[in-house]
C-alpha positions in Angstrom: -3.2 -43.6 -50.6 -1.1 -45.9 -52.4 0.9 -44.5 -55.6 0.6 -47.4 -57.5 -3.2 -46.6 -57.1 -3.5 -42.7 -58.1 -6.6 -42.9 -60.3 -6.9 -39.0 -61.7 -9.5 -36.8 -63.0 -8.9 -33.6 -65.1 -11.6 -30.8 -64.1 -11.6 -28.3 -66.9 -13.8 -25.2 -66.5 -14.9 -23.7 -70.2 -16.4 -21.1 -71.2 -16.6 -19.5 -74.8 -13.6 -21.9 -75.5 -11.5 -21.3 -78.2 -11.3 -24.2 -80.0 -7.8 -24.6 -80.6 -6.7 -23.6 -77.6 -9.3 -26.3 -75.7 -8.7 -28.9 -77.7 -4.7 -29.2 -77.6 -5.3 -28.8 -73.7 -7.6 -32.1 -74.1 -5.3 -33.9 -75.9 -2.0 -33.6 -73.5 -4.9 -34.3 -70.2 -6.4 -37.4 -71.9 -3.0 -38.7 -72.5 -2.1 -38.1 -68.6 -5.3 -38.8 -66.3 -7.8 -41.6 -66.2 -10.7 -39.1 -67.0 -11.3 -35.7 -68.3 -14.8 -33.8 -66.9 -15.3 -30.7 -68.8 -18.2 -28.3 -67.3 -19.2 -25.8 -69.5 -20.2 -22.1 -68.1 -21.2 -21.1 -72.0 -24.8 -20.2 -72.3 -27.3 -22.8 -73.3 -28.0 -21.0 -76.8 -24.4 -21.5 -77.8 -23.0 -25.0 -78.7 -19.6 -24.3 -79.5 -18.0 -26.9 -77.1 -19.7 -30.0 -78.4 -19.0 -29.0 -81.5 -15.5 -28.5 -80.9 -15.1 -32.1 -79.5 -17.2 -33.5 -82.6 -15.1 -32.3 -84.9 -11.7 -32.6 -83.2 -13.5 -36.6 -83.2 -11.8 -37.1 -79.4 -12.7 -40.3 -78.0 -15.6 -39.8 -75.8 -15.0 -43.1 -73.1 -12.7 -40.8 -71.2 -14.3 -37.6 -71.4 -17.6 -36.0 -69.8 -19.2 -32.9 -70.3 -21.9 -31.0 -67.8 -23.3 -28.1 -69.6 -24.7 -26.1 -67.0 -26.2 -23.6 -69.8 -25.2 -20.5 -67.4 -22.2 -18.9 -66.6 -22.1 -20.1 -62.5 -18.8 -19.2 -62.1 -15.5 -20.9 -61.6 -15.9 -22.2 -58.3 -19.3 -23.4 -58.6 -18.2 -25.5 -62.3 -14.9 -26.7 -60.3 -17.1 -27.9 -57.4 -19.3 -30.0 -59.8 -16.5 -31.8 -61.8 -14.9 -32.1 -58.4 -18.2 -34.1 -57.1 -18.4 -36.2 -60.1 -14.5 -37.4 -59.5 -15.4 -37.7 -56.0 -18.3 -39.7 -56.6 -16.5 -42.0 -59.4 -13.8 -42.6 -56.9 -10.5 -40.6 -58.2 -7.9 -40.3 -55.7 -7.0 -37.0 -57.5 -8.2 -34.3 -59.0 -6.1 -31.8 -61.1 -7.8 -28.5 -62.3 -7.7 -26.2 -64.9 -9.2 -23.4 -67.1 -9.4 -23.6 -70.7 -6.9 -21.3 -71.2 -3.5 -23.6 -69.9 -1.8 -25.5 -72.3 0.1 -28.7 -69.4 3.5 -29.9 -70.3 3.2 -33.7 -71.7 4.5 -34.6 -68.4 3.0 -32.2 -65.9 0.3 -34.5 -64.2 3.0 -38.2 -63.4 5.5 -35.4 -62.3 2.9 -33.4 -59.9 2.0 -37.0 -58.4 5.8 -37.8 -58.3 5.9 -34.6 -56.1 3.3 -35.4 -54.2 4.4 -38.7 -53.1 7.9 -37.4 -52.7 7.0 -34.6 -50.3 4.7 -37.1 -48.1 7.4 -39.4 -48.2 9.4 -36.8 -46.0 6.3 -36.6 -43.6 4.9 -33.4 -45.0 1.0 -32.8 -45.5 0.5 -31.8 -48.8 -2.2 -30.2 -49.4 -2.2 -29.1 -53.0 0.7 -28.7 -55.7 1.0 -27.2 -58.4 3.2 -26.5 -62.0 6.1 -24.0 -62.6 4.2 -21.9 -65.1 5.1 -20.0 -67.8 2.8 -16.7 -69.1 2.1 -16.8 -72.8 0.9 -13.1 -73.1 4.3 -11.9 -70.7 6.6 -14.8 -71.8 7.1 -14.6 -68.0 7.8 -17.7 -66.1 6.4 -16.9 -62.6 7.9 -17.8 -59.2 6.1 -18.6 -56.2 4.5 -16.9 -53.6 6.8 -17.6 -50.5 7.4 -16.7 -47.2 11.2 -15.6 -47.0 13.1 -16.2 -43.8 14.3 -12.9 -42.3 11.5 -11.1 -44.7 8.4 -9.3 -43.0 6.2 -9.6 -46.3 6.2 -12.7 -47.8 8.5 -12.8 -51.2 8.8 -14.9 -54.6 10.5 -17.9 -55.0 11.4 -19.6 -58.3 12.4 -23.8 -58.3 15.7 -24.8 -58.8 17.3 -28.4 -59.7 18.7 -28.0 -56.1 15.4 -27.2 -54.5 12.7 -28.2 -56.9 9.9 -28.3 -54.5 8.6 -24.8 -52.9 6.4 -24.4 -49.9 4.5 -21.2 -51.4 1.2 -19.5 -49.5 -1.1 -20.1 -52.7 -1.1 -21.4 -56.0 -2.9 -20.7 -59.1 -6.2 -22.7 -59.9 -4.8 -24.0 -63.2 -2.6 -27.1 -63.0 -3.2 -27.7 -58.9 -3.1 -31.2 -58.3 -5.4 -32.1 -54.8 -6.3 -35.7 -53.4 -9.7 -35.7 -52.9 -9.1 -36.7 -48.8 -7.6 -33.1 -48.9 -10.9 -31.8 -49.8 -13.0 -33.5 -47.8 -11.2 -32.1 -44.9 -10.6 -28.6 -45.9 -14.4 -27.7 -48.0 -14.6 -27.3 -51.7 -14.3 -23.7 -53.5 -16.6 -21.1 -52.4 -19.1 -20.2 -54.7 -19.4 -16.7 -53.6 -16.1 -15.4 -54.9 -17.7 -16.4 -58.3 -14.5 -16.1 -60.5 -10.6 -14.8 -59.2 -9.1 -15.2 -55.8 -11.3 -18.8 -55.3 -7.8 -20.6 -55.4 -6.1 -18.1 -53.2 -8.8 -18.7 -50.3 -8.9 -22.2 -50.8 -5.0 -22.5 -50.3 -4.9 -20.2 -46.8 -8.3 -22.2 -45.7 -6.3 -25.6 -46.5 -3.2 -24.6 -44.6 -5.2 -23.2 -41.6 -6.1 -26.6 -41.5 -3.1 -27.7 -41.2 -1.9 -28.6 -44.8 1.2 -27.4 -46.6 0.8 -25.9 -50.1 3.9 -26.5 -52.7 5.2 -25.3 -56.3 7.2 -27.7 -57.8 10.0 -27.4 -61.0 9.0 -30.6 -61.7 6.5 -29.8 -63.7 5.5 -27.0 -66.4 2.5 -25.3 -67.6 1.6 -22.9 -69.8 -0.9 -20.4 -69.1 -2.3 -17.1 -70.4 -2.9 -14.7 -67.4 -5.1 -11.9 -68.0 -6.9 -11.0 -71.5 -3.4 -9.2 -72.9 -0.5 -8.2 -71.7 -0.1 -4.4 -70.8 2.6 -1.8 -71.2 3.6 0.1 -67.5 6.2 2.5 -66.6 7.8 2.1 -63.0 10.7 3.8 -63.5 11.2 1.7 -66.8 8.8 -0.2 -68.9 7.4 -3.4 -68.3 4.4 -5.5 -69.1 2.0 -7.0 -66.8 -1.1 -8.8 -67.9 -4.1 -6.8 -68.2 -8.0 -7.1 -67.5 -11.0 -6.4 -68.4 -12.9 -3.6 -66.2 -15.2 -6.6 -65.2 -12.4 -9.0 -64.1 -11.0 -5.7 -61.9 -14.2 -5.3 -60.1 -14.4 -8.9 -59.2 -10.6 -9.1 -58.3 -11.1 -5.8 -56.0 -14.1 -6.8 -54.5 -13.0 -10.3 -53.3 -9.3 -9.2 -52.6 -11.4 -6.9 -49.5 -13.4 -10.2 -48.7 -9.9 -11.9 -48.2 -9.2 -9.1 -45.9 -12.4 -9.7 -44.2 -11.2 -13.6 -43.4 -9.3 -14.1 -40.2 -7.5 -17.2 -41.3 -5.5 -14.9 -43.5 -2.0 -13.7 -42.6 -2.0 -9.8 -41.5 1.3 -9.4 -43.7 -0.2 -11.3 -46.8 -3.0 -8.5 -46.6 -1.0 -5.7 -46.5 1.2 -7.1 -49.0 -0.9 -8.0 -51.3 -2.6 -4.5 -50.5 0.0 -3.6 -52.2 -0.2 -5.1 -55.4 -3.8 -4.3 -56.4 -3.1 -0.4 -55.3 -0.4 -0.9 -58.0 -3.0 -3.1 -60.5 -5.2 0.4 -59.9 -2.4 2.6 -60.9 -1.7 0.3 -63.7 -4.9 0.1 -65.4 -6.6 3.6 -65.0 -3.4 5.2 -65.7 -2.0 2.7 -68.9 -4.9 0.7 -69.9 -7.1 0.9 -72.7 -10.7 1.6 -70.7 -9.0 3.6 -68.0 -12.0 5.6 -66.4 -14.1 2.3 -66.6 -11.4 -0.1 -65.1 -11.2 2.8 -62.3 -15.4 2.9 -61.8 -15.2 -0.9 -61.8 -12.5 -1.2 -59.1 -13.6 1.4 -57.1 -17.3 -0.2 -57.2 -15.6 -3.9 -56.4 -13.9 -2.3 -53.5 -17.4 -0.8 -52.0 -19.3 -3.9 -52.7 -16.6 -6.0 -51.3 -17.0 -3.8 -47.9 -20.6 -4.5 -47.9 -20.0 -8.5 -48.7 -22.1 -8.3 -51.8 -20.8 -11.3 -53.6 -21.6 -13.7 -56.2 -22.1 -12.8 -60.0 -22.1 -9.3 -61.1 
């Protein structure tokens, strides 16, 4: 793969866009990547996103749109814009959700990691943006293992060390060559929507690959629907979700469980977390007996491997 030769495609997953919001993220891609494919999840009735690109007028020579007229799900969109790169030769593919707003920059500076990191004989598998939360205001580390730590930890980039080996990254802003993905699968469509990246990045690196954060390059993003007010031990805020988004975060957190290529400590750790996310939205959230009947359902259907859409 030569650098001089990095042709890249942008695969943006919509659905019930915002129009603002979408079309200031097509405006910083189309100024970084060679092509833009948007697949739209919206319902066939609803016509919002061509509408949104008619009357933002945005130059249609480097920009495709699949309407699937279903919500499939963000793995199954993600596979199909990943195809059409694949199929019109891109070397890379960086991917997103509607909701990330890329720093002018982010895209030359992922493939400047990229390159930089091979050049030091490591096997990239994906990398990803430093990204900042616009309902938190938090800028997020990344998910690390920690020498002399059991559980892995977080790890922020620093001018001194600017590229992080992390265990996963977040869909949004993840920059794979397409090589990568014909060796390691495309995103299963099962998980439907949440945790799709975070299988994707332990399947790549039982493969073999490494999986990096870099400070190079910065995203915005909004994580969750809001942003929620907790008390451990003090306040804080953590971004919330929808009952919906619980069950299907719950139920495919147990089918990561279920997956051997997955770290023992990840799963306990992470076990962790979503007993907390439980705690957090049945006890502090605004549909607290639904968000608990949704996660407690995800967790049961998850044990059965019912998966797919809801």
């Amino acid at each position: 793969m030569n650098e001089s030769n990095s042709t890249t495609h942008a695969v943006v997953v919509a659905y019930f866009p915002d129009e603002a919001t979408l079309i200031a993220l097509l405006h910083r891609f189309l100024a970084q990547v060679d092509r833009v494919v948007i697949v739209d999840n919206t319902p066939k009735h609803d016509d919002r996103l061509i509408a949104q690109i008619t009357r933002a007028a945005i130059d249609g020579n480097s920009l495709s749109i699949v309407r699937l007229g279903d919500n499939l799900g963000i793995a199954a969109a993600l596979n199909i814009g990943i195809e059409i790169a694949r199929n019109e030769g891109a070397q890379f593919v960086v991917l997103s959700d509607q909701d990330s707003l890329p720093a002018h920059d982010m895209v030359p500076n992922l493939r400047a990691a990229f390159y930089a990191l091979k050049a030091n004989g490591i096997n990239v598998g994906a990398i990803g943006p430093t990204f900042t939360d616009l309902y938190t205001e938090l800028t997020y580390p990344f998910q690390a293992h920690i020498p002399g730590k059991f559980f892995y930890g977080h790890t922020h980039a620093t001018p001194e060390n600017p590229h992080v080996e992390a265990i996963t990254i977040i869909t949004s802003g993840t920059l794979i060559a397409l090589n990568v993905l014909d060796a390691v699968g495309n995103m299963r469509e099962d998980f439907f929507i949440d945790h799709v990246d975070i299988e994707w990045c332990h399947r790549a690196r039982a493969h073999g690959y490494e999986i990096y954060g870099t400070g190079w390059a910065r995203m915005a993003q909004r994580m969750g629907d809001e942003r929620l007010k907790i008390w451990y031990g003090r306040w804080r805020y953590e971004s919330a979700y929808s009952p919906l988004r619980i069950y299907y975060r719950l139920r495919n957190f147990v089918a990561l469980l279920r997956l051997d290529y997955i770290d023992r400590r990840w799963k306990m750790r992470s076990g962790l977390y979503w007993a907390k996310t439980i705690y957090a939205h049945t006890l502090f959230g605004k549909q607290k007996l639904k968000s608990l009947q949704m996660a407690l359902k995800g967790i049961w259907h998850g044990m059965l491997g019912r998966m797919g859409r809801y």
